[in-house]
N, C-alpha and C positions, 0 to 999 in steps of 0.2 A: 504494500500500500504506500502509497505517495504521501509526503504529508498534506493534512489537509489545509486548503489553500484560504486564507484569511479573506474574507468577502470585507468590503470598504461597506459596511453597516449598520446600522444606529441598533445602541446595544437594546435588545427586549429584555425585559425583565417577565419573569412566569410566577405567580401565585404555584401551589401547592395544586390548585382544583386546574390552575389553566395547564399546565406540564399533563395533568393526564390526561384531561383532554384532546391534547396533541398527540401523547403517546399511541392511541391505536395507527395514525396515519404514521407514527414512525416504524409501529409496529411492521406495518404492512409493505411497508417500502425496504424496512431492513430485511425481511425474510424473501423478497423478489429479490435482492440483490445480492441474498446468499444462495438462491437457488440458481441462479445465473453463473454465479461465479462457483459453486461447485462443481457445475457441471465443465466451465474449463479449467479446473483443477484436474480434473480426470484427466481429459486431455491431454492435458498440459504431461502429467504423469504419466504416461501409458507412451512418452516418446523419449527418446533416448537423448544428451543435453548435446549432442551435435546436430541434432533435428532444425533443421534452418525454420519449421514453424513454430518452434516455438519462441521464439520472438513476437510473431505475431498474436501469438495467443496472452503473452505474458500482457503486450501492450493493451489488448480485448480484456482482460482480468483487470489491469489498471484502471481502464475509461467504465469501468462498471464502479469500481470504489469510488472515483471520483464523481461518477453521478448521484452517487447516495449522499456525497459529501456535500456536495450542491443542493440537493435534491433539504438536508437536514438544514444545514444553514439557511437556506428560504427560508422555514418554518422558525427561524431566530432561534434556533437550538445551535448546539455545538458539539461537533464530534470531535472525541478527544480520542481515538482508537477504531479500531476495529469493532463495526457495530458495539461500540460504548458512546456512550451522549450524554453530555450534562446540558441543565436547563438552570439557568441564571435566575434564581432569586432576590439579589439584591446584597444579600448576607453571604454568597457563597452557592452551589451549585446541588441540584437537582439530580441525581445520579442516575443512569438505566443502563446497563446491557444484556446484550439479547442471550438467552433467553427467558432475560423473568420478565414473572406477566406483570406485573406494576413497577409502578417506583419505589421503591421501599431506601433510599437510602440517600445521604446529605455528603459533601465537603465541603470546607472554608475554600477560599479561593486560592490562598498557599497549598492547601491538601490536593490529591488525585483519586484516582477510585485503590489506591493502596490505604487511603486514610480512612476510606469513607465511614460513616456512621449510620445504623440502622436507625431509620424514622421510627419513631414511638405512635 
């Protein structure tokens, strides 16, 4: 995965109720772009690393992460990982990766998801 690329825009803040909200639409869009991209994982894997297509494939597995990345930042969320996402509350960050089914967890904006803290 490439890093994800800093969009020039005005920060959102999310409530607690707006983040989950959001979260089915992230839901939805991070499981199409896991199933896309495991499938040329396969691919990718089943050719030998002198294989001249897999370059091409590598590049097709990139432009998928970065659609998601795009695709998250729209929705003024932020991918910080690999289907991982914080949502800006103000105080610090909203936590989710896939695959839990809600949000269930907080960091300060010093912390990462190694800090995180289980919401009460």
């Amino acid at each position: 995965m490439g890093d994800p690329v800093e969009v020039d825009q005005k920060k959102k803040l999310f409530t607690f109720e707006e983040a989950n909200r959001v979260l089915p639409s992230v839901k939805k869009m991070t499981v199409e772009a896991i199933e896309q991209a495991g499938s040329l994982i396969l691919q990718i894997e089943s050719l030998s690393q002198e294989d001249e297509r897999r370059a091409n494939l590598d590049d097709e597995l990139n432009a998928i992460v970065d659609k998601w990345v795009e695709k998250v930042q729209r929705l003024g969320a932020r991918p910080k990982g690999l289907w991982l996402i914080d949502f800006d509350n103000g105080e610090g960050y909203y936590c989710w990766k896939h695959p839990e089914s809600h949000i269930q967890h907080v960091h300060t904006y010093e912390g990462d998801f190694t800090t995180r803290q289980k919401i009460n």
